[in-house]
C-alpha positions in Angstrom: 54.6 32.4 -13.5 52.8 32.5 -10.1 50.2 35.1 -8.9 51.0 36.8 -5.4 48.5 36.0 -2.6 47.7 40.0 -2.0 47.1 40.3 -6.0 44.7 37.3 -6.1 42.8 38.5 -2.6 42.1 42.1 -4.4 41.0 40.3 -7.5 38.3 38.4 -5.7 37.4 41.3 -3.3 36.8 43.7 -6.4 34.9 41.2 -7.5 32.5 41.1 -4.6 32.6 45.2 -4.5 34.6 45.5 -1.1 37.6 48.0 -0.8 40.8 46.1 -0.1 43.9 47.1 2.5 46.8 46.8 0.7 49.3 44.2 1.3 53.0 45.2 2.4 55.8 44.2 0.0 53.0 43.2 -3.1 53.5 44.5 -6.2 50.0 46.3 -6.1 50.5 48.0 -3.2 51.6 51.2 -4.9 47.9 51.2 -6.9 46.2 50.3 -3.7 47.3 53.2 -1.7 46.5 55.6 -4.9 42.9 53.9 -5.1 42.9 54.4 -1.1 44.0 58.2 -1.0 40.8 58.9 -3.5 38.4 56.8 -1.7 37.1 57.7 1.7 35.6 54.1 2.6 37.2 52.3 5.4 39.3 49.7 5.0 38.3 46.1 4.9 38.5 43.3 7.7 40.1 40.0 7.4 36.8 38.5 8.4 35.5 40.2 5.7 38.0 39.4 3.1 36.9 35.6 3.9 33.5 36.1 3.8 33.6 37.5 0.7 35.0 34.7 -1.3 31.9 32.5 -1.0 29.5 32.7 -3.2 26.5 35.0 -2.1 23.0 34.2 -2.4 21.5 37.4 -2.8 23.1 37.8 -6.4 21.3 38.4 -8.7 20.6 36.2 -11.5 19.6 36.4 -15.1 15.8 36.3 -16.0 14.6 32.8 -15.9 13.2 32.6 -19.0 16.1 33.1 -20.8 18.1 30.8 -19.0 15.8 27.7 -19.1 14.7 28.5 -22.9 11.1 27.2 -22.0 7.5 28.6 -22.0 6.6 29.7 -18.8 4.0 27.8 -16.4 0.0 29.2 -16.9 0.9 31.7 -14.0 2.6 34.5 -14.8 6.7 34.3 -14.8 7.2 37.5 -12.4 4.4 35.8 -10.1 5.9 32.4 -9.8 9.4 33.6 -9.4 8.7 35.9 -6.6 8.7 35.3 -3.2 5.0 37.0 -2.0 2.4 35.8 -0.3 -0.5 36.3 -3.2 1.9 34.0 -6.0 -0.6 32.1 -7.8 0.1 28.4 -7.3 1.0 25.7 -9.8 -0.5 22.8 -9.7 0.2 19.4 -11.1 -3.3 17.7 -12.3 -3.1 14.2 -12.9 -6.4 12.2 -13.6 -7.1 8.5 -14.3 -10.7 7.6 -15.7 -12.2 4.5 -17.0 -15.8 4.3 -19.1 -17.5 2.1 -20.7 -18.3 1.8 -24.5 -20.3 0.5 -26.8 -17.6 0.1 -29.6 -14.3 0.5 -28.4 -12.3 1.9 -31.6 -15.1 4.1 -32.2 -15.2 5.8 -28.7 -11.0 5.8 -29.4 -11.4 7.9 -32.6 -13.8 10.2 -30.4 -11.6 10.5 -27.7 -8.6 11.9 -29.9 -11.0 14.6 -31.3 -11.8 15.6 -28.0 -8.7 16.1 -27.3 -8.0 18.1 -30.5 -9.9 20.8 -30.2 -8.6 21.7 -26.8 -5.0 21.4 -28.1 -3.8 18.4 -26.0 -1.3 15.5 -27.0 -1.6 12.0 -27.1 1.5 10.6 -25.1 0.1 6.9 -25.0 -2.4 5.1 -27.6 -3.0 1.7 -26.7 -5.4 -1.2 -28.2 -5.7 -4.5 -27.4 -8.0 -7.2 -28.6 -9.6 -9.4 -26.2 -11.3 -12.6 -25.9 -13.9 -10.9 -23.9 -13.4 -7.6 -26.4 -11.4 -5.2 -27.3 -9.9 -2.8 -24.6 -8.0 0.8 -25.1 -6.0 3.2 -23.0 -5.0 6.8 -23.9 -3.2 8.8 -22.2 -3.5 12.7 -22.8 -1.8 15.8 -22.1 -4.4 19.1 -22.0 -3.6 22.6 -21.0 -4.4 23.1 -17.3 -7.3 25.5 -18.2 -9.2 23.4 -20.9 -9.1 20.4 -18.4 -12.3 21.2 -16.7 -13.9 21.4 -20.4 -12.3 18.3 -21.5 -13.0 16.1 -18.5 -16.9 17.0 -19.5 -16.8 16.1 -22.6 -15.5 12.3 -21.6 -19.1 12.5 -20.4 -20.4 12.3 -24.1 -18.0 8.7 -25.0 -19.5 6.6 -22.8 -20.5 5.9 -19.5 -18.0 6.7 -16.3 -17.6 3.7 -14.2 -14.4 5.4 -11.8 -12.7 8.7 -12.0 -10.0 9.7 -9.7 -8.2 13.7 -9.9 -5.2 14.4 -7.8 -3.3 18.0 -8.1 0.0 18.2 -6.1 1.3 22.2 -5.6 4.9 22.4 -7.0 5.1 26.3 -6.7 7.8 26.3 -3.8 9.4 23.3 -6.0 9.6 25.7 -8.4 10.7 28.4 -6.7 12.9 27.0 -4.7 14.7 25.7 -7.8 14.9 29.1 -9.3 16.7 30.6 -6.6 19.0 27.3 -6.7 19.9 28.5 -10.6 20.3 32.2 -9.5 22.9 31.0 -6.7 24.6 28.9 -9.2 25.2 31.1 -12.6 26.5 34.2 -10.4 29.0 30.9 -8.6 29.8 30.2 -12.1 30.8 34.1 -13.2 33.3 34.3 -10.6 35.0 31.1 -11.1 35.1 32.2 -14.9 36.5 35.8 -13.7 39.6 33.9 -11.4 40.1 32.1 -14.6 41.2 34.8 -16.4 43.5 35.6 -13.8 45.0 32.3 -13.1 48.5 31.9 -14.5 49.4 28.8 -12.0 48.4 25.3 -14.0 47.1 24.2 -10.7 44.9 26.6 -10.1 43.4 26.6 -13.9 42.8 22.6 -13.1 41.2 23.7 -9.9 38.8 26.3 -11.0 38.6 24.3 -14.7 36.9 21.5 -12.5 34.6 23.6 -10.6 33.3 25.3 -13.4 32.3 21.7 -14.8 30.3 20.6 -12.1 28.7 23.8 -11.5 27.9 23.8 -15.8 26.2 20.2 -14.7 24.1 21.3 -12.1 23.4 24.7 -13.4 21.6 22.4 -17.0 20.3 19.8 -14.5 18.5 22.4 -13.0 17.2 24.1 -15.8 16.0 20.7 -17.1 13.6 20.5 -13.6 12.8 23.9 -14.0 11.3 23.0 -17.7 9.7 19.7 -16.3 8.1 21.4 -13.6 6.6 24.1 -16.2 5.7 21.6 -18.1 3.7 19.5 -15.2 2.0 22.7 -14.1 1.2 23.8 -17.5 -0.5 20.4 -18.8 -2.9 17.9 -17.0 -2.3 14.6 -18.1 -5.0 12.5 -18.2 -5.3 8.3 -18.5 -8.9 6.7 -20.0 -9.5 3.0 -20.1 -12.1 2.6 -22.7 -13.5 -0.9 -21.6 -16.5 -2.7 -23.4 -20.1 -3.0 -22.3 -21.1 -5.9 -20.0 -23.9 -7.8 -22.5 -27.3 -7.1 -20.9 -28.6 -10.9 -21.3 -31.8 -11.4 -19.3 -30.8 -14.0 -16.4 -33.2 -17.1 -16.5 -35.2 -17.7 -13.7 -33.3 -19.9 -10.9 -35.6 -22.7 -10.7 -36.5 -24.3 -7.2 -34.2 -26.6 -5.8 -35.4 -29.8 -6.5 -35.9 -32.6 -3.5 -33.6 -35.1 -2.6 -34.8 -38.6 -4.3 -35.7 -40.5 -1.6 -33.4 -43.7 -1.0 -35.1 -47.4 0.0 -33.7 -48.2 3.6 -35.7 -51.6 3.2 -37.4 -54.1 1.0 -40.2 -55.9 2.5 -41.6 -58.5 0.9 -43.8 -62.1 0.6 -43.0 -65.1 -1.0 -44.7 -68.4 -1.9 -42.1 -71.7 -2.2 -42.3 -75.4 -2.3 -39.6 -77.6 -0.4 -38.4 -80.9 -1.1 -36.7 -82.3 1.5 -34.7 -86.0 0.3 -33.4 -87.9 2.7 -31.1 -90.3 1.1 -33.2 -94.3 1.0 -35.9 -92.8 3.2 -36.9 -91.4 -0.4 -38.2 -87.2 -0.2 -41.0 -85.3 1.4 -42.8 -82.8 -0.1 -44.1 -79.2 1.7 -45.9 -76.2 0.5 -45.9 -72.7 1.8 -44.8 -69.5 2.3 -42.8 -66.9 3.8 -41.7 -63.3 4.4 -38.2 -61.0 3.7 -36.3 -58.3 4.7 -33.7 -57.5 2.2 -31.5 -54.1 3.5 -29.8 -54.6 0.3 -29.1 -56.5 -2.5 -25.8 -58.5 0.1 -28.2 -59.1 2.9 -31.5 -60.2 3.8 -33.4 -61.8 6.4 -36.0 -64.4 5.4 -38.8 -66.5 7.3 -41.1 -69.4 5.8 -43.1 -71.8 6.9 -44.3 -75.2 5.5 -47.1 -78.1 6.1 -46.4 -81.3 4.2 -48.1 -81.8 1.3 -51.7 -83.3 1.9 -51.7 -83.1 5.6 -54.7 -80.5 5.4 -54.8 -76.9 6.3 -51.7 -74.8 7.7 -53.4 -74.5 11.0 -53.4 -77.5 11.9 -49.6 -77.1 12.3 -46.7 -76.4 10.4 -44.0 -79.2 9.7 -41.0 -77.0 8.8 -40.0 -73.6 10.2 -36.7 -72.1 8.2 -35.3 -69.0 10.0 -32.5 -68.0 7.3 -29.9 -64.9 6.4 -28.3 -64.7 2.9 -27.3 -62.2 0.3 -26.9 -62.5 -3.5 -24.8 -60.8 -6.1 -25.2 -59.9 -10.1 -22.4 -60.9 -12.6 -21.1 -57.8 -14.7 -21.4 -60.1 -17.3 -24.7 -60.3 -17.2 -25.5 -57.0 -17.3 -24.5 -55.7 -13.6 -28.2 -55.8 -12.3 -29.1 -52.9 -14.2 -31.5 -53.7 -16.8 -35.5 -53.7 -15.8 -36.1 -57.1 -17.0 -34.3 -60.6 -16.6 -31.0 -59.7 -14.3 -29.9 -63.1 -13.2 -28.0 -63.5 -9.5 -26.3 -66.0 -7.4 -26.2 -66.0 -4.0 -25.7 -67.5 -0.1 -27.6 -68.8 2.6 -27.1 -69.7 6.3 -29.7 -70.1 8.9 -31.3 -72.4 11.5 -34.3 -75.0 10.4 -36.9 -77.1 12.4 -38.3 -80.3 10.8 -41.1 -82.3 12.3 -40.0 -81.3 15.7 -36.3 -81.8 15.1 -33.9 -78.5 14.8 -31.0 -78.4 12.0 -28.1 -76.2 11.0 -28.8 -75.0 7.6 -25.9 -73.8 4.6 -26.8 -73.4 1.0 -26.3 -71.7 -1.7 -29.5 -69.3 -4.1 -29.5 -69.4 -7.7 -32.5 -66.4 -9.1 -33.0 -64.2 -12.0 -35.1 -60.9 -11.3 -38.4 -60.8 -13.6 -39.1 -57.5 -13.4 -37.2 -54.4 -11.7 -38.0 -50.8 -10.5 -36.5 -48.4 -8.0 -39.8 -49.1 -6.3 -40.8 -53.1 -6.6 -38.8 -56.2 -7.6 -40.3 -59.0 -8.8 -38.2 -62.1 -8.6 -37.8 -66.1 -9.1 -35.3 -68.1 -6.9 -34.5 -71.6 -6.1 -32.6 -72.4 -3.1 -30.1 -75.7 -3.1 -29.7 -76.4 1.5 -27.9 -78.6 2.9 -29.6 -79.5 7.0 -26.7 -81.2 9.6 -26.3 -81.9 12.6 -29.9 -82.6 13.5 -30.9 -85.9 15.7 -31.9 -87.6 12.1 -28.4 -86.7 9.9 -28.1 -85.0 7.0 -30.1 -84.3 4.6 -31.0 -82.3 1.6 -33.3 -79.3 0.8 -34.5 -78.0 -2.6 -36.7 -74.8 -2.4 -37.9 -73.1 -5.3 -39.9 -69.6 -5.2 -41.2 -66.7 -6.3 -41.8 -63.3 -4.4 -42.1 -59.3 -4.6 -40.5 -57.1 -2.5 -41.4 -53.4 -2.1 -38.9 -50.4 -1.5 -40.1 -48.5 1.9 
């Protein structure tokens, strides 16, 4: 059984409180006319027929409180749901803080009586146990007018290395979410009063699905209309109770000590004997002396100078002149050169000599052991093995032992 279009049209414009003009040939017509004859009103416009089927926004809804079933914010109901200028606002109060204790746990167990006696709630209660010490973070919901009193008595825990206190207004969040509600319950009553009406299955599907999705958004709105209440009418606040720095009295930085001062040369002097053998000629003997340059323990310059034994003093001449370079090296089996005392070495030598008047090419080979060693002097013992060529006279052999000290400048 279908409902005529005139019947459904004065349905919905009774609804809305407008008068109606009949519609020829519907069944209601009779009872239109009658309800016209006794009302002086004029008639109503198709424009405003159509109008009035849309949901107005000036209806009014129930009281708030008894639709979102929640206490109201710390301003009063009446003054948050109205619209005038002197509403009181509503403000969201977030604060994050972080102090520094002594004893963690204990400033913990503190912190939850504080927030005790001002009737707040622990939403977070954290502890963790650190290398370093223990760390804690509570998180605390206080009415908005003991937060002042509570944020004070933080003061008494411990000492307050950052605190940071943001409020964000949600009043016309509020409000604008109250008139959202009013709109959508008086939306809902008249697609509850075409129900009853409705005899077409279509049209119950129709209006069966609208009243759905306005019974959604009518409970999600109540739902924000409780959060925000609850935002406005509890700060929250986050501590991080952190431990104490240990106050340990920093030792004096001592002076920065000098660089040790590194040897760029070893000077030193030397007194040797040379035999020089020469094969069926038999061998000569010299005494004398020399000086040395070592730059380090792989290269050295060397100078000496001999008279032949028993030919008298050294100024009446010298007999051999040997102008030689050479290095030396220790053996890691020997103890690398390291000890103070007895660090044997072998080493080279190559250089140009001059014998009674005749000049030589001179190639050898050192055999030593250092006596005694410091970063400072080096006392050692050598003997040196030579062989002298292409001089006017052949070759021939030189043996040199001798002893010297060398000095680090």
């Amino acid at each position: 059984m279908r409902i005529s279009r005139g019947t459904c049209a004065v349905l919905l414009l009774s609804a809305c409180g407008a008068r109606p003009t009949p519609v020829p040939n519907s069944p209601a017509a009779p009872m239109e006319a009658s309800a016209r004859s006794t009302d002086s009103s004029p008639s109503v416009r198709p424009a405003e027929k159509m109008s009035s089927l849309a949901p107005s926004a000036a209806t009014t809804a129930p009281p708030l409180s008894s639709a979102v079933g929640a206490p109201s914010p710390p301003s009063s109901a009446g003054a948050v749901a109205s619209a005038k200028p002197g509403r009181p606002e509503m403000l969201d109060i977030e604060a994050h803080l972080t102090i520094e204790v002594e004893a963690v746990a204990r400033a913990a167990t503190a912190l939850r009586a504080a927030a005790r006696r001002v009737d707040g709630v622990i939403v977070e209660d954290v502890m963790n146990e650190q290398p370093a010490g223990a760390t804690a973070r509570l998180t605390v919901r206080v009415p908005a007018e003991h937060t002042d009193s509570f944020l004070d008595s933080l003061d008494r825990v411990g000492r307050l290395r950052s605190r940071q206190i943001s409020a964000r207004d949600i009043g016309k969040e509020y409000f604008d979410a109250e008139l959202r509600l009013a709109n959508l319950e008086a939306t809902m009553h008249r697609y509850e009063e075409i129900l009853k009406l409705a005899k077409d299955i279509n049209e119950i599907l129709r209006v069966e699905g609208e009243l759905a999705r306005l019974r959604g958004e009518i409970e999600q709105t109540k739902g924000n209309l409780r959060w925000l209440g609850d935002r406005a009418a509890r700060a929250t606040v986050h501590v991080d109770l952190v431990p104490r720095p240990s106050e340990a009295v920093a030792a004096p930085t001592p002076a920065p000590l000098e660089p040790e001062p590194t040897a760029k040369l070893y000077p030193g002097l030397r007194l040797a004997l040379l035999t020089d053998f020469r094969g069926q000629k038999g061998h000569t003997g010299y005494v004398g002396g020399g000086l040395s340059a070592k730059f380090s323990r792989h290269f050295a310059l060397e100078l000496d100078a001999f008279r032949e034994e028993g030919a008298g003093s050294i100024t009446n001449g010298l007999d051999v002149v040997l102008l030689t370079m050479g290095g030396e090296m220790y053996s890691e089996f020997l103890g690398s050169g390291k000890r103070k005392f007895l660090n044997p070495y072998l080493g080279w030598t190559l250089g140009y000599a001059r014998f009674t008047g005749k000049n030589d090419a001179l190639v050898g080979i050192t055999l030593g052991v250092e006596l005694y060693k410091t970063k400072a002097v080096v006392i050692d013992a050598q003997a040196r093995a030579f062989a002298l060529v292409f001089g006017g006279e052949g070759t021939h052999l030189g043996v040199e032992p001798m002893i010297g000290a060398n000095v680090a400048f």
